[in-house]
C-alpha positions as CSV (number, residue, x, y, z in Angstrom):
1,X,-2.3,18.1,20.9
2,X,-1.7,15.6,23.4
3,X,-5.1,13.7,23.1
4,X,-4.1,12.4,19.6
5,X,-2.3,10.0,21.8
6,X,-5.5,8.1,22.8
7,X,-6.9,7.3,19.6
8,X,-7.8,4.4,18.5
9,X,-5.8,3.6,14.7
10,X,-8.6,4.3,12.7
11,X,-9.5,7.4,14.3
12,X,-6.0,7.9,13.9
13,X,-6.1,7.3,10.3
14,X,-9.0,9.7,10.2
15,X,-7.5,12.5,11.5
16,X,-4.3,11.8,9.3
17,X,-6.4,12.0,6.8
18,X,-8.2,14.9,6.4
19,X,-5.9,16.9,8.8
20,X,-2.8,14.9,8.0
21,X,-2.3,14.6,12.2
22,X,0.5,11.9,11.8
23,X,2.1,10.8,15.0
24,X,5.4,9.3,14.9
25,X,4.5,5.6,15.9
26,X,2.1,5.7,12.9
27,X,4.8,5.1,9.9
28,X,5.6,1.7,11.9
29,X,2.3,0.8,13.6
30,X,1.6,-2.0,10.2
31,X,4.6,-3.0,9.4
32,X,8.1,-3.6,9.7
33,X,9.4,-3.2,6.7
34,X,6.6,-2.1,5.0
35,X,7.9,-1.6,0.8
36,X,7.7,1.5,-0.6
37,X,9.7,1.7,-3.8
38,X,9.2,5.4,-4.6
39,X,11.6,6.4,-1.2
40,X,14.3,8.1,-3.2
41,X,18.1,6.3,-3.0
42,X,20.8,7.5,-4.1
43,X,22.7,8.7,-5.9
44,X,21.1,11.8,-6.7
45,X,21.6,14.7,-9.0
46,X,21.2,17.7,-6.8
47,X,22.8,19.3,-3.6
48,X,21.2,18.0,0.1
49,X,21.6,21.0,2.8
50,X,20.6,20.7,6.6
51,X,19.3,23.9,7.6
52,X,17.8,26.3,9.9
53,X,16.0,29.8,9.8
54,X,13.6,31.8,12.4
55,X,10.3,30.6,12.0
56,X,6.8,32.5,12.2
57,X,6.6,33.4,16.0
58,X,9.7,34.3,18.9
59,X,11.4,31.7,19.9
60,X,10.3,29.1,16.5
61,X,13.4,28.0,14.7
62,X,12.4,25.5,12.1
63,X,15.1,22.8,10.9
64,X,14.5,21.3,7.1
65,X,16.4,19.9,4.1
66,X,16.9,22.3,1.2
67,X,17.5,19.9,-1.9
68,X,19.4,22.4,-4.7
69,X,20.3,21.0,-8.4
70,X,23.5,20.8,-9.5
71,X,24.8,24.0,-11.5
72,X,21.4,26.0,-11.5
73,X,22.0,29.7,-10.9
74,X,18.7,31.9,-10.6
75,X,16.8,28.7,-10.3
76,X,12.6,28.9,-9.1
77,X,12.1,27.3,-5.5
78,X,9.0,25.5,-3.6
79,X,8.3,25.0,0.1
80,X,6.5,22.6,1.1
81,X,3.9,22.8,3.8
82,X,2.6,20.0,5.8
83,X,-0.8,18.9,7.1
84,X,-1.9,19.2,11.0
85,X,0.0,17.6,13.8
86,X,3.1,15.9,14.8
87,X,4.8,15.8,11.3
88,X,8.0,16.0,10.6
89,X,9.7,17.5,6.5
90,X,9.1,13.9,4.6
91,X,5.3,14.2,6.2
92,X,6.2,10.9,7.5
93,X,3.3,8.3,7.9
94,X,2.0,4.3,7.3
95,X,6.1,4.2,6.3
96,X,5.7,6.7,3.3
97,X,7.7,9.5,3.0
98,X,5.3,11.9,0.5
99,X,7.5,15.2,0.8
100,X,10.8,13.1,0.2
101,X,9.3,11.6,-3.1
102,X,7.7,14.8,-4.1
103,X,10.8,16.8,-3.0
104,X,12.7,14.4,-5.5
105,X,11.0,14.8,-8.2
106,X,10.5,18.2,-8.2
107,X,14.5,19.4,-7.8
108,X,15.6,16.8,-10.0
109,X,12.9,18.5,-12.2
110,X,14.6,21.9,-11.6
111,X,13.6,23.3,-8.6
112,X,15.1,23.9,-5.4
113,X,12.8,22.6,-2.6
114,X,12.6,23.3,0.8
115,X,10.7,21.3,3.0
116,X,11.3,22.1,7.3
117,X,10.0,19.9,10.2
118,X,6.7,21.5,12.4
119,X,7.6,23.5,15.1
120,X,8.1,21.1,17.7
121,X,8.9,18.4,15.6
122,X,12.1,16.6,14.8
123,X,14.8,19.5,15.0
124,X,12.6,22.8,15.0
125,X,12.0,24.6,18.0
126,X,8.2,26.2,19.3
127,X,5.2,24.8,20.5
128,X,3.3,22.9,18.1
129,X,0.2,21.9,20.2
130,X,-0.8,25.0,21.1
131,X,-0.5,26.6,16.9
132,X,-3.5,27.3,14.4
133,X,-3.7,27.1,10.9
134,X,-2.9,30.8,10.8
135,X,0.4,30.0,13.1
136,X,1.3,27.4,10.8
137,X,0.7,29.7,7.7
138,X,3.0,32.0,9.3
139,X,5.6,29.9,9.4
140,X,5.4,28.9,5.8
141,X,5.6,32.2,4.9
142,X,9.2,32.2,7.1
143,X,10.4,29.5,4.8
144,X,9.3,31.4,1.4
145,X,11.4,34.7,3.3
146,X,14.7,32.5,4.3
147,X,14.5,31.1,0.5
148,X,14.5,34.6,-1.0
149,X,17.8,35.2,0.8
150,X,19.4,31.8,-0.2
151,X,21.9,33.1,-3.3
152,X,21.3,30.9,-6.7
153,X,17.4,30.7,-5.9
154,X,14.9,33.5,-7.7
155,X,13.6,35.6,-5.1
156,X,10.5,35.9,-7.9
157,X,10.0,32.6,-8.3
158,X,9.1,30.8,-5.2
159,X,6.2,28.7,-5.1
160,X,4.1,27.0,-2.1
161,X,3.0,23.2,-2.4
162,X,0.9,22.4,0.5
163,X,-0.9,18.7,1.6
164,X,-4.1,18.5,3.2
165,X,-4.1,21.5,5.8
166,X,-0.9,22.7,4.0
167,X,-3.2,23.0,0.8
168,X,-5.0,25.3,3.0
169,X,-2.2,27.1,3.8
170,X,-1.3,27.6,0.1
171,X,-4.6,28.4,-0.7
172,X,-4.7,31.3,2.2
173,X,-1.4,32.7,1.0
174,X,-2.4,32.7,-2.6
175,X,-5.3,36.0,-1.6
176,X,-2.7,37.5,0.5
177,X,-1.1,41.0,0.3
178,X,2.1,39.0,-0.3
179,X,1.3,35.8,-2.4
180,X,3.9,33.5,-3.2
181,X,4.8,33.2,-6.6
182,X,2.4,30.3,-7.5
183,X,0.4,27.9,-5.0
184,X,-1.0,24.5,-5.5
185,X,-3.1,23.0,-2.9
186,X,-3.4,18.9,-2.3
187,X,-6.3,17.7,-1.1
188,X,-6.3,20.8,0.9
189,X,-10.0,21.9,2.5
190,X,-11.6,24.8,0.5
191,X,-15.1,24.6,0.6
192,X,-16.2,25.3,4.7
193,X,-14.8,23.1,7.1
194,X,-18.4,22.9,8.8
195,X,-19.3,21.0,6.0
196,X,-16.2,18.7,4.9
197,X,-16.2,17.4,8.3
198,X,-19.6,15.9,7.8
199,X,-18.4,14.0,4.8
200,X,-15.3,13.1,6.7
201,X,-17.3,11.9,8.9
202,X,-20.0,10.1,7.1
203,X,-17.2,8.5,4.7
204,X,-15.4,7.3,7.0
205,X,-18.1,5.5,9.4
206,X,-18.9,3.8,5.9
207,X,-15.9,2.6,5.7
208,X,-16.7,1.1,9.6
209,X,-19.9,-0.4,8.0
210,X,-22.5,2.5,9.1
211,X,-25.9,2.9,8.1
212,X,-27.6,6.3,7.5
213,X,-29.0,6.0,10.9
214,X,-25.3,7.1,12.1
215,X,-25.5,9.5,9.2
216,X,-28.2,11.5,10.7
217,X,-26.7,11.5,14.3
218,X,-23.5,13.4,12.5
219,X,-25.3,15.4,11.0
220,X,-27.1,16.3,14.1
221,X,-24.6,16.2,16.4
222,X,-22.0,18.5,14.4
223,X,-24.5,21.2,14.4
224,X,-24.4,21.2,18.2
225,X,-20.5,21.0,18.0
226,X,-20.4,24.3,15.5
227,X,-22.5,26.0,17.8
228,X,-20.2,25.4,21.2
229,X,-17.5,26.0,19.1
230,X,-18.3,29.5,18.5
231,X,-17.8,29.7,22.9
232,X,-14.7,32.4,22.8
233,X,-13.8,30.9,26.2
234,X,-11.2,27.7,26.1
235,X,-12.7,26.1,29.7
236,X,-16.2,26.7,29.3
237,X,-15.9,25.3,25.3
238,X,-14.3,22.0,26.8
239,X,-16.9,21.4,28.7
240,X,-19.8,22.1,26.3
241,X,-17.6,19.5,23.9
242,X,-17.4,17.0,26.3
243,X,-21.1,16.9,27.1
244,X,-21.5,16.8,23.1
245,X,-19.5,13.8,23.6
246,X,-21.4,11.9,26.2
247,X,-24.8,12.3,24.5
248,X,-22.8,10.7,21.5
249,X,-21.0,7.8,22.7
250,X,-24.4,7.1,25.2
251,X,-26.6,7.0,21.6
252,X,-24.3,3.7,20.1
253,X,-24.4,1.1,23.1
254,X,-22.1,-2.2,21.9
255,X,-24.8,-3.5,20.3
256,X,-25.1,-0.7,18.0
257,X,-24.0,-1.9,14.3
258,X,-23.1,1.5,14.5
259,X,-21.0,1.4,17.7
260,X,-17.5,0.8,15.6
261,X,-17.6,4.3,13.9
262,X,-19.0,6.5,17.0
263,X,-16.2,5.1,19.0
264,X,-14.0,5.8,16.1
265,X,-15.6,9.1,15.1
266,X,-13.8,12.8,16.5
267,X,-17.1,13.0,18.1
268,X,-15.9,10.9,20.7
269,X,-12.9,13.0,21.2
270,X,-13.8,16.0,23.1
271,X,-10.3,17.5,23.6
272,X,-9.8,17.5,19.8
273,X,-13.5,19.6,19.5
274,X,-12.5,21.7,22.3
275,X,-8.7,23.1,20.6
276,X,-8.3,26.2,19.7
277,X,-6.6,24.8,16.1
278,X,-10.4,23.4,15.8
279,X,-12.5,26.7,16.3
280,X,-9.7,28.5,13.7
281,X,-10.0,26.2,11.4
282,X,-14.4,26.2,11.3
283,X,-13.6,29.9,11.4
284,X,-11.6,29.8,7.6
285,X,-13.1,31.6,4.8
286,X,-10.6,29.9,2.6
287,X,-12.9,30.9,-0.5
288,X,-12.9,34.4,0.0
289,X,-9.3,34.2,0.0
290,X,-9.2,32.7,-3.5
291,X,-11.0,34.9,-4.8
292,X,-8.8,37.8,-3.3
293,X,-5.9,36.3,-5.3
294,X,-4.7,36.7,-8.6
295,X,-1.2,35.0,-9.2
296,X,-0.9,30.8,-10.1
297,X,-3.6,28.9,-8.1
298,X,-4.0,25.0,-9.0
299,X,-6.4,23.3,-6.9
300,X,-6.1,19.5,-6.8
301,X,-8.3,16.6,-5.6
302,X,-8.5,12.9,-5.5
303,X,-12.2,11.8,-6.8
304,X,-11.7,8.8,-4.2
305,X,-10.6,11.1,-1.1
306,X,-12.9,10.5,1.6
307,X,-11.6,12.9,3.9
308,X,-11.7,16.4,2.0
309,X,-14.5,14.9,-0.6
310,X,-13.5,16.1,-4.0
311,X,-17.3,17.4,-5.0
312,X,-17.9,20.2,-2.9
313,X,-14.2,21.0,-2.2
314,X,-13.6,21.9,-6.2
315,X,-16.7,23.1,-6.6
316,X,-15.9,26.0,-3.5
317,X,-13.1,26.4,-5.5
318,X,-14.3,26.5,-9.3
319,X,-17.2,29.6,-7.8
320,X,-14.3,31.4,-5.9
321,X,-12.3,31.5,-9.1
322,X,-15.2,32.7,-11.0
323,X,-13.0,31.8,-14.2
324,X,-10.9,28.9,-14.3
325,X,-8.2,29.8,-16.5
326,X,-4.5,28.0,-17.2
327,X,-2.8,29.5,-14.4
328,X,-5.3,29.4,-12.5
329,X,-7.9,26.5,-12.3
330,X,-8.8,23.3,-10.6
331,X,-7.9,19.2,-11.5
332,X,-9.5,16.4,-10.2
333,X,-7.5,13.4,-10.5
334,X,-9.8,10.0,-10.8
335,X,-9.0,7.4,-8.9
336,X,-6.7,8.9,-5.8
337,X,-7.5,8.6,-2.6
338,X,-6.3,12.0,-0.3
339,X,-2.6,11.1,0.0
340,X,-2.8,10.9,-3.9
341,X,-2.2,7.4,-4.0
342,X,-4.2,4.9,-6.5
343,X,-7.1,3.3,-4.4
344,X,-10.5,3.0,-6.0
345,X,-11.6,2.6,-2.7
346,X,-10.3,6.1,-0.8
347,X,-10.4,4.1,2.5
348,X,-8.2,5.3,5.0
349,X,-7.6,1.6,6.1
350,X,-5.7,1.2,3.1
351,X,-3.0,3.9,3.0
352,X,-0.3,1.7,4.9
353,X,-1.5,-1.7,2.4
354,X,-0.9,0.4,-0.5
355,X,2.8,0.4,-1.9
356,X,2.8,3.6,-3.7
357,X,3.3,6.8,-2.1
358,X,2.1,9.1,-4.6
359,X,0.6,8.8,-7.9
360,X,3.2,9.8,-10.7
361,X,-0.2,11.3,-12.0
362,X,-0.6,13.9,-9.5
363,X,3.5,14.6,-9.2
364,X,3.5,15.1,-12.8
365,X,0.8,17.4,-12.5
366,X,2.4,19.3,-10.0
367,X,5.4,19.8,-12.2
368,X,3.2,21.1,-15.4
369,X,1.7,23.7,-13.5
370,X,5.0,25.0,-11.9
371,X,6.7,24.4,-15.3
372,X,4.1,26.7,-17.2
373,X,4.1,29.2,-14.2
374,X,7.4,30.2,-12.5
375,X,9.1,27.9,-15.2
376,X,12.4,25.9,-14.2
377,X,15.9,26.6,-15.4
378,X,16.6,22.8,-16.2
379,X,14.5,19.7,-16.6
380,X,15.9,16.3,-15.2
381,X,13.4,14.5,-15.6
């Protein structure tokens, strides 16, 4: 998506945020050597394996790291899926490394994890700019196929872990005629996108110092934006958005209190409104899919994520489930922000400030549920 080049860095953080868009110059756009002490050193206690296998399309060949522990034989697996955008297999931002940290902890846990750059991205092949959720979903279920032929991993017991439109992912696959063996979603949209944009939207602009003024022009305005959106054709949707765009940068003149946000806000980014990853994604009936499904399904949120707002995200999930149960249910995690790090907050201006990369809390969690689901052969922790 070549207009995520333009933004502005908090726009940038939005979009990182609740669709995880992270461009390469991010992780070192704050900091030189910004500390993270959760980056894994070694030595560790499991196998490291470049590899490569065909990814969900012709022509997509996705390169990852497969992290194996020592001396397991018939051992359960994870991939790990990534949220939108330039990202590469750590999900590299703001100089955190999430996937690394979780991919740590999770194989020296037990489990062998798999976690692959985006097509286009680092090593892999294919043309990520052009991909919907429902391309990337294909290619996660490529990495759950190349696992099952890997010898030492359980071709039962493979599991997907996906982050912000990755949870989506996993979600998706969980109601599908082939669902992995368990899926856990983080911070990953559930509830209609039509409506967790809003709050994206509105959270974020608070953040800016926006009054409810601004709050009704979202409102408004992403009502005119669903409705373009459903325009089948890609030319005559561009310029629908980009009028949509005009009217919204011409209602906050500099001396707007509001101006900050709106120039900040996706509104002002017609290109982005325009893409076909956009109209897919407003198109997801992620809930139906849910309540397709009947294998492992945890759904977790941050109560401080201002980007896929906790509330009406668990509680699309909570009425798809109908019954939460302990193999399938949902946890909110107080205090995390939607990289599940600790921020009372949630502000997307603090995720390079903040030190941690991911809560133990949520990590943990994400180990209990695989642990009482596909099970693991050893635990190193």
């Amino acid at each position: 998506m070549k207009y995520f080049a333009s933004l502005s860095r908090t726009t940038c953080c939005m979009v990182a945020a609740l669709l995880f868009t992270l461009i390469p110059f991010m992780a070192h756009a704050f900091a030189a050597d910004p500390a993270r002490p959760q980056i894994p050193r070694a030595p560790f206690p499991y196998e490291r394996r470049e590899v490569a296998f065909e990814g969900g399309a012709a022509g997509v060949t996705l390169a990852g790291t497969l992290t194996v522990p020592s001396g397991a034989t018939s051992m359960p697996a994870v991939v790990l899926v990534h949220g939108s955008g330039k990202t590469d297999r750590d999900e590299s931002a703001f100089g955190h490394k999430p996937f690394w940290v979780l991919a740590d902890a999770l194989s020296r846990a037990g489990y062998a994890v798999l976690r692959y750059d985006k097509r286009g991205v680092g090593q892999s092949t294919g043309d990520g700019r052009a991909a919907t959720t429902l391309n990337f979903e294909s290619d996660a279920r490529a990495a759950v196929d190349y696992l099952k032929r890997v010898p030492g991993i359980d071709p039962k017991r493979i599991a997907i872990i996906g982050h912000s439109e990755g949870g989506t992912i996993a979600a998706l696959m969980s109601g599908s005629a082939s669902p992995p063996a368990a899926a856990i979603s983080l911070g990953g949209m559930i509830a209609p996108f039509a409506e967790q944009i809003i709050l994206q939207e509105i959270n974020t602009g608070r953040d800016d110092g926006a009054d409810s003024h601004y709050e009704t022009l979202v409102r408004r305005y992403y009502g005119q934006v669903e409705q373009a959106a459903r325009t089948v054709d890609d030319a005559e949707r561009m310029v629908q958005m980009k009028a949509i765009s005009q009217a919204w940068v011409a209602d906050f003149p500099a001396s707007d209190r509001n101006a900050p946000a709106a120039e900040d806000s996706l509104l002002a980014h017609p290109g982005f409104l325009a893409s076909r990853w956009f109209r897919t994604f407003l198109n997801l009936d992620v809930a139906a899919a849910i309540s397709r499904g009947h294998g492992p399904l945890l759904v977790v949120n941050g109560s401080t994520d201002h980007q896929v707002a906790a509330g009406p995200n668990l509680n699309a999930a909570r009425q798809a489930l109908g019954r939460e149960t302990a193999t399938r249910h949902t946890l909110l995690l107080h205090g995390l922000n939607h990289l599940l790090q600790e921020s009372a907050s949630g502000s997307s201006n603090e995720y390079a400030s903040i030190e941690q990369t991911m809560s133990p809390r949520a990590i943990n969690a994400v180990i209990a549920f695989l642990n009482s689901t596909i099970g693991a052969t050893k635990n190193r922790m």
